[in-house]
N, C-alpha and C positions, 0 to 999 in steps of 0.2 A: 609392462602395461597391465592393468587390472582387466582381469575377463570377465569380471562377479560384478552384476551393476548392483549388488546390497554393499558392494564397499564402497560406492560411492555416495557422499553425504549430500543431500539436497541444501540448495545457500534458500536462504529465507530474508524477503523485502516485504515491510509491513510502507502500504500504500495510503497515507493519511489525505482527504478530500472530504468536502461537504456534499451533502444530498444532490444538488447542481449539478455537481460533477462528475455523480455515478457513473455514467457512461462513458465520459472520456479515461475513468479510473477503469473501467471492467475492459475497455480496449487494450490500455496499456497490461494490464494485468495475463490478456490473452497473448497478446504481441510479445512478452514478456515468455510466457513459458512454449511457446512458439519458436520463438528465436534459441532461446536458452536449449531445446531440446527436450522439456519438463525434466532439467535438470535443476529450477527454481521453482519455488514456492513464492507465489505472490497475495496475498493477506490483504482482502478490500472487505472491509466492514460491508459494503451496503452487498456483496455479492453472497450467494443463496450455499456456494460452495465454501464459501470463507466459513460461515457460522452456517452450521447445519439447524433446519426447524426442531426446536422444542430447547438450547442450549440456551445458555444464560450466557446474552449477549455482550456482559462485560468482561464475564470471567474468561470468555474466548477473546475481546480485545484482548486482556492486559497477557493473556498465556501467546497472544501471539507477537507483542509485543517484546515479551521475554525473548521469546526463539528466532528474534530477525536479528540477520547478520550487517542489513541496511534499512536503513530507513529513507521513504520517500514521502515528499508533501508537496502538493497539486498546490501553489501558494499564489489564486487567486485573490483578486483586491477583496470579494466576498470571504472567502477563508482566512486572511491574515488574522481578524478579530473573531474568531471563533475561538471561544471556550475551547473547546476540546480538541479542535487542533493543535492551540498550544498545551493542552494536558497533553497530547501525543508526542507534540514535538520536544516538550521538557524531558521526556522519560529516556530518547534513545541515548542523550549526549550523559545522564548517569549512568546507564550502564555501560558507558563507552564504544555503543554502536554509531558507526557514522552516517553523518544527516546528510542529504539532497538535499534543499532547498532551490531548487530552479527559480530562474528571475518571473518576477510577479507577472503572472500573463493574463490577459483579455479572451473572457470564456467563449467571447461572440467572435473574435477573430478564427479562433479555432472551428466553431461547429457551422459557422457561418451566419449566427445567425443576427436579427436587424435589433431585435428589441433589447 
């Protein structure tokens, strides 16, 4: 058994969602390295700790996109046609990261909310 937690290598999930769903994305993101033990890395664009202020906000998407070992996407009916979703979601399946794509769910059933 390893004693040394530096030989341990951190798994990296780049968490693809639009504006909307920042919040459901930074839960999971929490609940994520919570459960994991911060033995993951979980990578949410809209979170303050993904990209730190003053970073050039693509060149930290696509570097974290390189370093995920999965890729996940929040594939509500508002995110299926987003641009940049599917910029995201084309890039893990060329590098041969494997995709989540969970069934399309209803952002209002989750947060509860009416409108």
């Amino acid at each position: 058994m390893c004693n040394n937690s530096a030989d341990v290598q951190e798994f990296s999930i780049f968490l693809s969602h639009i504006t909307v769903e920042s919040k459901l994305a930074d839960l999971l993101r929490k609940r994520s390295v919570r459960d994991f033990m911060g033995l993951v890395e979980v990578f949410v664009s809209s979170d303050r700790l993904s990209i730190p202020a003053g970073t050039k906000w693509l060149d930290e998407v696509i570097g974290a996109l390189r370093r995920a070992h999965l890729h996940l996407i929040l594939c509500s009916q508002g995110a299926t046609t987003r641009p940049w979703i599917q910029f995201e979601a084309e890039a893990a399946p060329l590098r041969g990261v494997p995709t989540s794509m969970p069934q399309r769910f209803d952002l209002c059933a989750i947060t509860g909310s009416t409108e």
